[in-house]
BAPALO-869461 format. One record per residue (C-alpha): residue in three letters; x, y, z. Coordinates in Angstrom, 3 decimals, padded with zeros to 6 digits. Each point is the difference from the previous one (the first is absolute). Example, Ala and Ser with C-alpha at 12.3 -4.5 7.8 and 13.67 -1.06 7.14 Angstrom:
<recs>
REC  code         x         y         z
REC   ala   012.300  -004.500   007.800
REC   ser   001.370   003.440  -000.660
</recs>
This chain:
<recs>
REC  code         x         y         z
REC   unk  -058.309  -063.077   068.148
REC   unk   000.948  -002.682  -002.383
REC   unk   003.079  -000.509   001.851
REC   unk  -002.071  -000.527   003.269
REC   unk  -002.353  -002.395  -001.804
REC   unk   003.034  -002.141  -001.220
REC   unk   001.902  -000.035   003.335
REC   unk  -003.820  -001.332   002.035
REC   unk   000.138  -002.737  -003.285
REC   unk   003.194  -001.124   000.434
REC   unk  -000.210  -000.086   003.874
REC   unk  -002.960  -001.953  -000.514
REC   unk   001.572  -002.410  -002.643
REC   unk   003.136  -000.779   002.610
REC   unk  -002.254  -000.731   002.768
REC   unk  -001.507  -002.871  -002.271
REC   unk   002.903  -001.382  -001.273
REC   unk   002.055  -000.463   003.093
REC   unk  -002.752  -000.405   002.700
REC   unk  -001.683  -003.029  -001.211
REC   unk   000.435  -002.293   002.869
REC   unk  -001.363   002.740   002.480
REC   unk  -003.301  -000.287  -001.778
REC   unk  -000.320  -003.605   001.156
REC   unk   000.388  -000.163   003.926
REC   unk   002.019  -002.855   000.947
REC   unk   000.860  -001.994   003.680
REC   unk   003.826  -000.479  -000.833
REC   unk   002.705   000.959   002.449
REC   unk   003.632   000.368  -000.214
REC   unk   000.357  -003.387   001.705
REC   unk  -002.314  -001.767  -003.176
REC   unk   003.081   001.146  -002.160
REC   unk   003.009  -001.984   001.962
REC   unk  -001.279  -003.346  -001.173
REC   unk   000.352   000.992  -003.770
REC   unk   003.215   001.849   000.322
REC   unk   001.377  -002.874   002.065
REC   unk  -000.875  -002.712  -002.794
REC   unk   001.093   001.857  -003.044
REC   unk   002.638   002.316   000.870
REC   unk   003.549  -001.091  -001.495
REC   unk   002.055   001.457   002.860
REC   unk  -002.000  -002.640   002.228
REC   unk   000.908  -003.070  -002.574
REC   unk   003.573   001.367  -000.302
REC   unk   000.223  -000.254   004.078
REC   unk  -001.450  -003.621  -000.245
REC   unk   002.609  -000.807  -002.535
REC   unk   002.997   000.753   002.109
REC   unk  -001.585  -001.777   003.201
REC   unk  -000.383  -003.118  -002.618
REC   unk   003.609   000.613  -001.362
REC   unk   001.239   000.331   003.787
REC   unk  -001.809  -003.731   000.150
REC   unk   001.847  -001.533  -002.665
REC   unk   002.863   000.729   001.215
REC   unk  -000.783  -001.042   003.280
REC   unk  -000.522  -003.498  -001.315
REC   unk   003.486   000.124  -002.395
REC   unk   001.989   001.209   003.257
REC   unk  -002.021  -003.349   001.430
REC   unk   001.263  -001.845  -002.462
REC   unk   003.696   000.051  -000.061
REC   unk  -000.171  -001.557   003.309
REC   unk  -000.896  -003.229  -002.636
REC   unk   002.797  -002.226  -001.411
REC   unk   001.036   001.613  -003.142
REC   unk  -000.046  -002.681  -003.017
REC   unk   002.063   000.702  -003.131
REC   unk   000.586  -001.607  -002.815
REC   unk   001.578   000.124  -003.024
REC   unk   000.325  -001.975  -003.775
REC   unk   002.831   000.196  -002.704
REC   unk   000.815  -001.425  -003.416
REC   unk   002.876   001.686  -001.593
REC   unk   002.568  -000.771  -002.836
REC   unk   003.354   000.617   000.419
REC   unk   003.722  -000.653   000.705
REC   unk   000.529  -002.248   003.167
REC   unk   003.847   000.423   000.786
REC   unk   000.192  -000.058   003.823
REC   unk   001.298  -001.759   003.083
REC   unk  -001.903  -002.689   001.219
REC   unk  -001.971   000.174   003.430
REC   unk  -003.026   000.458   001.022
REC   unk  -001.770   003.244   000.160
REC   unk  -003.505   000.944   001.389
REC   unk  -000.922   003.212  -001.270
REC   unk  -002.991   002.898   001.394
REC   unk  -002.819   000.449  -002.584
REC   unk   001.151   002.354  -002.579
REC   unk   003.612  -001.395  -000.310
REC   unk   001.056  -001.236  -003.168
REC   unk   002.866  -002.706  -000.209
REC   unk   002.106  -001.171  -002.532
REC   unk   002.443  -002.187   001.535
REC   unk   000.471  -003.846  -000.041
REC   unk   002.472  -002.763  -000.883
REC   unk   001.689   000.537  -003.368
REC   unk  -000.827  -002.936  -002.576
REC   unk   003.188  -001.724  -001.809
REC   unk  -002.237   000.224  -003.131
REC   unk  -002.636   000.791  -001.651
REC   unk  -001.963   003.508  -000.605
REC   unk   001.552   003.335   001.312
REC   unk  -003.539   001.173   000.750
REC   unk  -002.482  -001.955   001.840
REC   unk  -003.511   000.724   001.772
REC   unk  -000.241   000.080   004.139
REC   unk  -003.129  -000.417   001.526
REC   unk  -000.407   001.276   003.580
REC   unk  -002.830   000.639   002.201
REC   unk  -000.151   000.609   003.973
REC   unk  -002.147   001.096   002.987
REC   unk   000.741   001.290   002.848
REC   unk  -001.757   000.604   003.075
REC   unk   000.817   002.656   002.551
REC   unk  -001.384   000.886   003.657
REC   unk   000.918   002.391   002.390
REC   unk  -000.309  -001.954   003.035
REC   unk   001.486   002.593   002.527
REC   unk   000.400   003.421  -000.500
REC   unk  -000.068   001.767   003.135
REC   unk  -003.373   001.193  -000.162
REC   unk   000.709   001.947  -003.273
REC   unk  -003.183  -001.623  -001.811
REC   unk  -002.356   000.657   002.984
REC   unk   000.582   003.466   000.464
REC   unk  -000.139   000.390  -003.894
REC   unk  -003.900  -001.237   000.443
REC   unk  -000.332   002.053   002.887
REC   unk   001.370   002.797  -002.346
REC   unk  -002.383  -000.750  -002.836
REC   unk  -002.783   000.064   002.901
REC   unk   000.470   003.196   001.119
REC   unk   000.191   001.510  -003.537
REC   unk  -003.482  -001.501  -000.512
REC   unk  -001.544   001.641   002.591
REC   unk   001.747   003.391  -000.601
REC   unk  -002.088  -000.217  -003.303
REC   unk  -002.772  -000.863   001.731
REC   unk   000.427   002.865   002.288
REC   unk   000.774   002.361  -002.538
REC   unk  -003.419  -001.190  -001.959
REC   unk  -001.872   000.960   002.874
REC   unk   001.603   003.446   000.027
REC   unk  -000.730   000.648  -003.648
REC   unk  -003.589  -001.100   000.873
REC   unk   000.228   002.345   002.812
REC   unk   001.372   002.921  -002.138
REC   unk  -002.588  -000.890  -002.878
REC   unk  -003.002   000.155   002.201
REC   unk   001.281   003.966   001.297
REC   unk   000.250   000.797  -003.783
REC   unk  -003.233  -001.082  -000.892
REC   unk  -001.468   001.703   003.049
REC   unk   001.997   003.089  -000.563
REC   unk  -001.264   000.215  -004.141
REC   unk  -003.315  -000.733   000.880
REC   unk  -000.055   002.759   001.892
REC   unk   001.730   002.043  -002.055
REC   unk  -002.929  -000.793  -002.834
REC   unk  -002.559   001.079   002.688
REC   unk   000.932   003.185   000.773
REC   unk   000.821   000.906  -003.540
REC   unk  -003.455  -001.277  -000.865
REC   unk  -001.355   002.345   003.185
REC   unk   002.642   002.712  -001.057
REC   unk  -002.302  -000.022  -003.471
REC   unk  -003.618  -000.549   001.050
REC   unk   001.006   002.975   002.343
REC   unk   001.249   002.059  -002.723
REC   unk  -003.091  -000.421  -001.958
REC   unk  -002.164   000.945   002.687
REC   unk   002.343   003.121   000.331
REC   unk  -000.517   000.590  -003.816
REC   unk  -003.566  -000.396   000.290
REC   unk  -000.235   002.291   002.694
REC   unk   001.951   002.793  -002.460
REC   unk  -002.588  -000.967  -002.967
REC   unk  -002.992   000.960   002.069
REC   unk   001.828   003.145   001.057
REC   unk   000.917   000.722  -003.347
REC   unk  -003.043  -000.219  -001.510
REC   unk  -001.989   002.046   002.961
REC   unk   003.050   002.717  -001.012
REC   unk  -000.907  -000.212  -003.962
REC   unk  -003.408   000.464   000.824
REC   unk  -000.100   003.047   002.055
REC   unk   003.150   001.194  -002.068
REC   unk  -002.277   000.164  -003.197
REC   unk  -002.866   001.349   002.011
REC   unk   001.947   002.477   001.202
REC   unk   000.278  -000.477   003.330
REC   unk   003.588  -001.009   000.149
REC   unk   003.130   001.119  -001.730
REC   unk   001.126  -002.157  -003.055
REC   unk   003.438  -000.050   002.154
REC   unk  -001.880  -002.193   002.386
REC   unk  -001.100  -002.331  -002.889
REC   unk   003.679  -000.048  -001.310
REC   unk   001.880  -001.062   003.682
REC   unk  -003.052  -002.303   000.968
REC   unk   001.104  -002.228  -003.348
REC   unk   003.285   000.143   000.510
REC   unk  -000.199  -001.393   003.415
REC   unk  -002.474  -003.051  -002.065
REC   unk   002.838  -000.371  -002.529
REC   unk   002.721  -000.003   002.580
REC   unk  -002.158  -002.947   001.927
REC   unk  -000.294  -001.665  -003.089
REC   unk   003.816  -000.070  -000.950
REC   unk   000.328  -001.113   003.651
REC   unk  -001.981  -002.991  -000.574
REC   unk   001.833  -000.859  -003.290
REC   unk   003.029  -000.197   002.211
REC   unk  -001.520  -002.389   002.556
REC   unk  -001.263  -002.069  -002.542
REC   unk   003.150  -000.741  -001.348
REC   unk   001.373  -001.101   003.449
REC   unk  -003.279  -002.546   000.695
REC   unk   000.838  -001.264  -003.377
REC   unk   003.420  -000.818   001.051
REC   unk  -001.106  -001.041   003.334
REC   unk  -002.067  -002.831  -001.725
REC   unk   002.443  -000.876  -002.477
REC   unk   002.441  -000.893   003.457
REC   unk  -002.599  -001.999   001.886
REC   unk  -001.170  -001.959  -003.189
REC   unk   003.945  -000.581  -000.303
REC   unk  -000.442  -002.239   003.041
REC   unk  -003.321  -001.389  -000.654
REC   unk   001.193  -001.343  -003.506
REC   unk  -002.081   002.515  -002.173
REC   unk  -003.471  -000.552   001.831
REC   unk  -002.335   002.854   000.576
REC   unk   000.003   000.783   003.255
REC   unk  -003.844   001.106   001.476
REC   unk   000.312   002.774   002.809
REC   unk  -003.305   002.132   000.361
REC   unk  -000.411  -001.630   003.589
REC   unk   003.506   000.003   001.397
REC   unk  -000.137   003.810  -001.665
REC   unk  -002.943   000.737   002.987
REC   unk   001.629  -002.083   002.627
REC   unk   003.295   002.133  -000.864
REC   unk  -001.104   003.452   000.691
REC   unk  -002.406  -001.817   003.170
REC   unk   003.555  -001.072   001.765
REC   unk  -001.073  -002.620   002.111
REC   unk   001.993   000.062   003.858
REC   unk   001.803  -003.064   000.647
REC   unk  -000.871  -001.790   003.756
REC   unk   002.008   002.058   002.412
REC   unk   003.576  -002.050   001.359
REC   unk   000.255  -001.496   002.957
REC   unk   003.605   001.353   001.232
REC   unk   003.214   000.583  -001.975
REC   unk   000.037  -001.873  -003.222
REC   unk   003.373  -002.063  -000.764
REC   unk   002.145  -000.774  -003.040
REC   unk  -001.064  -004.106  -000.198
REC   unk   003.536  -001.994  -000.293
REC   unk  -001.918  -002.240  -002.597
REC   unk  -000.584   003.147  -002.404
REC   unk   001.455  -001.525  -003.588
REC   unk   002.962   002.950  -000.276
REC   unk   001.161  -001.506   003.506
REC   unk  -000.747  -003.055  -000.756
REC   unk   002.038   000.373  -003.499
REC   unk   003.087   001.557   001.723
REC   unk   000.320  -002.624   002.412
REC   unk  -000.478  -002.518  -002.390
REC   unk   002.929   001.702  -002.275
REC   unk   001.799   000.087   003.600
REC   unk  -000.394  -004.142   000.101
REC   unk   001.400  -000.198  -003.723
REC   unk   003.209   001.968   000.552
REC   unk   000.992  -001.817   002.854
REC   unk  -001.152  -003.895  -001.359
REC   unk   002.001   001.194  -003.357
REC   unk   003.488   001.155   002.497
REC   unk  -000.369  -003.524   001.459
REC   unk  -000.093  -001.539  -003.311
REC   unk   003.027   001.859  -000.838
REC   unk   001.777  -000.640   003.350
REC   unk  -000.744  -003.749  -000.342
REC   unk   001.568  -000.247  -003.815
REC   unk   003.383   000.516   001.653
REC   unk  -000.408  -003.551   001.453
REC   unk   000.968  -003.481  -002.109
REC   unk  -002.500  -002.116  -001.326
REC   unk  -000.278  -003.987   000.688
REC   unk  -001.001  -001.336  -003.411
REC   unk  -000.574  -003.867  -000.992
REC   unk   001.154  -000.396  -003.693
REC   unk  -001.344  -003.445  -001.930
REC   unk   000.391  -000.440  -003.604
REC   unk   000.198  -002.658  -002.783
REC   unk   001.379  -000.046  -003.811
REC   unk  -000.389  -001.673  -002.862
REC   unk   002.605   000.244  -002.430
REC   unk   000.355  -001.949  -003.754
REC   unk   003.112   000.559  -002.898
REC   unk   000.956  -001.018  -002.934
REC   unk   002.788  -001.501   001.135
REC   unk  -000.082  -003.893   000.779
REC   unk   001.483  -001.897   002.539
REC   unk   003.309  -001.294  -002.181
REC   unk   000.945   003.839  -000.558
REC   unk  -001.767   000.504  -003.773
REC   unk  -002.091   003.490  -000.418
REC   unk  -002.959  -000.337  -002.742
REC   unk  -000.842   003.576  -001.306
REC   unk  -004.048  -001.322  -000.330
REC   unk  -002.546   001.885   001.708
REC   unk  -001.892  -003.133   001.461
REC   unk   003.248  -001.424   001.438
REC   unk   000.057   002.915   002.708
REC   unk  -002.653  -001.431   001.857
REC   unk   002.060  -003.435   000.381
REC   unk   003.126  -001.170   002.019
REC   unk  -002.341   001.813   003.399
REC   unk   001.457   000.285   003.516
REC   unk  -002.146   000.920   002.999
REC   unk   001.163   002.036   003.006
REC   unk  -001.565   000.827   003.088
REC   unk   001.065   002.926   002.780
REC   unk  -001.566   000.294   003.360
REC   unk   001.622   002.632   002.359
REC   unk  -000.102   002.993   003.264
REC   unk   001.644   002.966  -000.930
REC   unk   000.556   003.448   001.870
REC   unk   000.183   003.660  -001.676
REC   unk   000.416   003.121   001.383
REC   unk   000.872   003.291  -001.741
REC   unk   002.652   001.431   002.466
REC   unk   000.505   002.947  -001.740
REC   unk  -003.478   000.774   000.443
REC   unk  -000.163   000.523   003.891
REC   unk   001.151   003.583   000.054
REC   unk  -002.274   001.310  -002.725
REC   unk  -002.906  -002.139   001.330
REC   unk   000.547   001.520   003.210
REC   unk  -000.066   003.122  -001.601
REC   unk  -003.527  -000.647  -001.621
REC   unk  -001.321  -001.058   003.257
REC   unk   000.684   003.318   001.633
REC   unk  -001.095   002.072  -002.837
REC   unk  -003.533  -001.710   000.488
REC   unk  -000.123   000.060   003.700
REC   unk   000.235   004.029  -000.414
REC   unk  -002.465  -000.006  -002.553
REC   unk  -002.108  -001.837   002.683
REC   unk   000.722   002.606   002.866
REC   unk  -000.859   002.702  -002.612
REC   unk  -003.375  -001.074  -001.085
REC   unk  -000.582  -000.848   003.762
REC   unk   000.600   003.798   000.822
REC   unk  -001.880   001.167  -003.064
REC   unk  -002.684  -002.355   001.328
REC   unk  -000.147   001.904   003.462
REC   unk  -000.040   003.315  -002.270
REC   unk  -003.366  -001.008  -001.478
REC   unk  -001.665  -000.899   003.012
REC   unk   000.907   002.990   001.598
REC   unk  -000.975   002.076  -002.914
REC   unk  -003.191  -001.333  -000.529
REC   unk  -000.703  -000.219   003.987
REC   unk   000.416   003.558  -000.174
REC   unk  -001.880   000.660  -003.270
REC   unk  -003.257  -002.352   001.803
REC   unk   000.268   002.225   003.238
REC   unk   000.157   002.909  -002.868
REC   unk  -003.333  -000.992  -001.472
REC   unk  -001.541  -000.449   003.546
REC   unk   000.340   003.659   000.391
REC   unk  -000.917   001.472  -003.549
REC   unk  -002.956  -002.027  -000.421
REC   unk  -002.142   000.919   002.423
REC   unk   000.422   003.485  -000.819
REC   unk   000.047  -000.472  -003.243
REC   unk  -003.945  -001.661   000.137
REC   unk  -000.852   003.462   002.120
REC   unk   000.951   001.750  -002.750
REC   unk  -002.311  -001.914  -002.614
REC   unk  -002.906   000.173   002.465
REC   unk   000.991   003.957   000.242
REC   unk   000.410   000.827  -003.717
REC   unk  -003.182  -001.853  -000.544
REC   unk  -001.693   002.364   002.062
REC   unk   001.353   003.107  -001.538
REC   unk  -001.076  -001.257  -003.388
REC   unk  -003.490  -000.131   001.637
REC   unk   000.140   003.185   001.270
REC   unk   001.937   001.616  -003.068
REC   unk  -002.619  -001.422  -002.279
REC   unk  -002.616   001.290   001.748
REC   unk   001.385   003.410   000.225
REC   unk   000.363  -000.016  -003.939
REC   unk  -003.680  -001.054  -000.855
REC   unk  -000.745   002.858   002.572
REC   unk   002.241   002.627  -002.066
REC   unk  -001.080  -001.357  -003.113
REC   unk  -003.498   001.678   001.324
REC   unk   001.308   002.529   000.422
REC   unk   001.971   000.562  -003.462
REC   unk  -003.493  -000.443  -001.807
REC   unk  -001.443   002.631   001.874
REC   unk   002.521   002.525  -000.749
REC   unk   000.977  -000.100   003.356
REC   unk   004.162  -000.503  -000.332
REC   unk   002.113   000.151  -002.647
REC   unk   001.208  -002.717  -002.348
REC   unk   003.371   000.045   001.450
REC   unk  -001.407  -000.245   003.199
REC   unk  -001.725  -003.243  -000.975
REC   unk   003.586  -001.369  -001.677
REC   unk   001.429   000.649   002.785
REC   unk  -002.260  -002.426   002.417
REC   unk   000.028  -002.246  -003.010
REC   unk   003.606  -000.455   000.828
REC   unk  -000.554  -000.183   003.250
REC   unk  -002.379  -002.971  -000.130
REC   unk   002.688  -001.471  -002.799
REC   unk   002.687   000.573   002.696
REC   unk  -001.692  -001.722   002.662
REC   unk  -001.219  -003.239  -002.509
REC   unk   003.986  -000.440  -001.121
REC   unk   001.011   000.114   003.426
REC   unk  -002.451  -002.623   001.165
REC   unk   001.116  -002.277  -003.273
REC   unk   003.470   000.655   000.968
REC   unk  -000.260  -000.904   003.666
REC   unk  -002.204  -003.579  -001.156
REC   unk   003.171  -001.119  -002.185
REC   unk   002.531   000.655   003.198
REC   unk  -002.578  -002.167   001.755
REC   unk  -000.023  -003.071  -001.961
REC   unk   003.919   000.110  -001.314
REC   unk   001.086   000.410   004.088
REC   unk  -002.374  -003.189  -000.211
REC   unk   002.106  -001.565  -002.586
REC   unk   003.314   000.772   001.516
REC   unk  -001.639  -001.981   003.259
REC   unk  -001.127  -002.976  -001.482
REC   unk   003.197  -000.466  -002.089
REC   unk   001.732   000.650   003.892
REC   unk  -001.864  -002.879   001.855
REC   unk  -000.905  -001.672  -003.261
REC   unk  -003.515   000.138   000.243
REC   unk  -002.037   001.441  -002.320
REC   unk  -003.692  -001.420   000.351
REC   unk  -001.028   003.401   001.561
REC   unk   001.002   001.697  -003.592
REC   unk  -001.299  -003.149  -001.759
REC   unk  -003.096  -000.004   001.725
REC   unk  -000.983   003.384   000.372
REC   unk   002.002   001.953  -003.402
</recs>
């Protein structure tokens, strides 16, 4: 008996601690959860971040289409042996030639400094179709953020449902073990009066403990059901006691008017297509690097040594910056990597079949989910007779049970008798629990199909 007493306590004690929010009834719906997971959830900021990095280097591919200005400032100390002529070197060169002095220091100090200014003026529509590359890569990201979004909103809908039928899976459970505790304590009663067998005493608490174990089990799973939905909604509790009531009410959708259709603006098409437009801008980017470049080159130098007109070097430091010349270049050049045609070619192919492939896996999803839609179509109408019908056979079981219940305290039928419509009536509550979560998850899979999911937002 002490047993029994501890195993009501601690029934009672679990009920406490992990339904508080059910004691305070509350208006929320699934739908009053997207806002907070959409502001705080750090897949949704990581998305944003590679749309913003796909925008930087939209502007940088803008950018080389700019002159490029370089430039460039030396003092060194060293030999000077050398030929003389004049020289005009790219930034980063270092010289060390000039005229050799008849006397004077064998080590002198060269000042040189030079910019230079270079522009692509033609290049056979290489630069435009690198912007139209960087383009299209932005609004693959884009694309691909709405598909996360897309794919985020199914797995909140699909663990919020998941929480409510564990939570109905356990307030189910205890009205099963509640229903044992009154049978087991009619059984102890007329079991010490000696009406009934102890035997009946002994398998009517077993059945109560084996309800109770059951409920440990399910408790564990709400548990980790909450723990996953508080994952997305950054740690906040998450009130449920109404959606809980609209769950197991399963509200019908309006009926459709004709065949419903896979929309060609749904984000996974919209993301392959996008990735489509990216492998073909980045095989004309490659195709169009096999053709020269026009390029304007401008430039001027200062340069100073230690060396003086009359041919004597001075080893000082200041004397580097005197004896200056000035030179000025102004220029059209043409380059073109010839040995680069094949392999560019090459490239260019490579992502044209990377196109056609994502084009035909592209088809492959729409035909898919076409067929998954017209799928639903089918299962969900019978699957909302079957709620309405296991509703009505928990009506009917329940009934039955308060009738044999009657019964049992009249002597009229034996205990197992009475188990054995107990499980009946358990039967038929399971099956109408398990028939409500088909319901709303076919309901899931739709709205993640046409991307739509105010009728689980609205009514969940």
């Amino acid at each position: 008996m002490l047993k029994h007493i501890i195993g009501v306590a601690v029934l009672w004690l679990t009920n406490v601690a992990f339904y508080p929010l059910l004691a305070q009834e509350d208006t929320n719906t699934l739908g009053h959860l997207w806002p907070q997971v959409e502001a705080n959830y750090p897949g949704i900021r990581s998305q944003q971040s590679a749309i913003e990095a796909a925008r930087l280097d939209e502007k940088y591919q803008a950018s080389n289409m700019l002159p490029q200005l370089k430039a460039q400032a030396q003092n060194t100390y060293g030999t000077y042996k050398g030929n003389a002529g004049a020289f005009f070197p790219q930034a980063g060169f270092f010289n060390v030639s000039g005229n050799t002095a008849t006397d004077g220091s064998p080590l002198t100090a060269n000042t040189f400094t030079s910019a230079t200014l270079e522009w692509d003026i033609y290049a056979f529509g290489k630069l435009r179709k690198e912007n139209e590359a960087s383009h299209a890569l932005t609004a693959k990201k884009r694309s691909e953020y709405d598909a996360y979004l897309l794919n985020l909103k199914k797995m909140l809908s699909t663990r919020y449902i998941q929480l409510l039928y564990t939570d109905t899976k356990l307030r189910w459970i205890k009205k099963n073990a509640d229903r044992l505790d009154d049978i087991r304590k009619i059984t102890s009663g007329l079991s010490a009066a000696g009406l009934k067998p102890a035997a009946d005493s002994l398998l009517a608490s077993s059945a109560y403990m084996q309800a109770i174990g059951e409920y440990e089990k399910w408790k564990g799973l709400h548990e980790a059901n909450l723990i996953k939905l508080s994952e997305l909604t950054n740690g906040a509790l998450v009130g449920y006691s109404s959606s809980a009531k609209r769950f197991m009410a399963a509200t019908k959708p309006a009926p459709n008017e004709g065949e419903e259709l896979i929309s060609t603006e749904h984000p996974i098409l919209v993301a392959l297509d996008r990735q489509v437009d990216f492998y073909k801008l980045s095989g004309e980017v490659e195709k169009k690097k096999a053709l020269p470049s026009v390029r304007f080159l401008g430039g001027y130098a200062y340069r100073g040594a230690g060396i003086s007109s009359n041919g004597s070097a001075s080893g000082n430091w200041q004397k580097g910056f005197t004896n200056a010349t000035n030179n000025y270049l102004a220029g059209i050049g043409i380059t073109w990597n010839i040995t680069g045609l094949y392999a560019n070619r090459l490239k260019y192919a490579g992502l044209q079949k990377e196109a056609e492939t994502t084009g035909h896996l592209r088809e492959q999803y729409q035909q898919a989910m076409q067929a998954d839609l017209l799928s639903f179509q089918v299962k969900a109408v019978q699957q909302y007779q079957q709620v309405q019908k296991t509703g009505i056979a928990v009506s009917q079981a329940v009934s039955a049970y308060d009738m044999y219940m009657s019964r049992f305290k009249s002597g009229l039928i034996t205990l197992t008798e009475l188990l054995q419509i107990q499980l009946l009536l358990e039967q038929a509550e399971n099956n109408q629990i398990e028939a409500t979560v088909d319901y709303w998850m076919l309901h899931a899979d739709r709205a993640a199909l046409t991307a739509d999911f105010q009728f689980l937002f609205n009514n969940l």
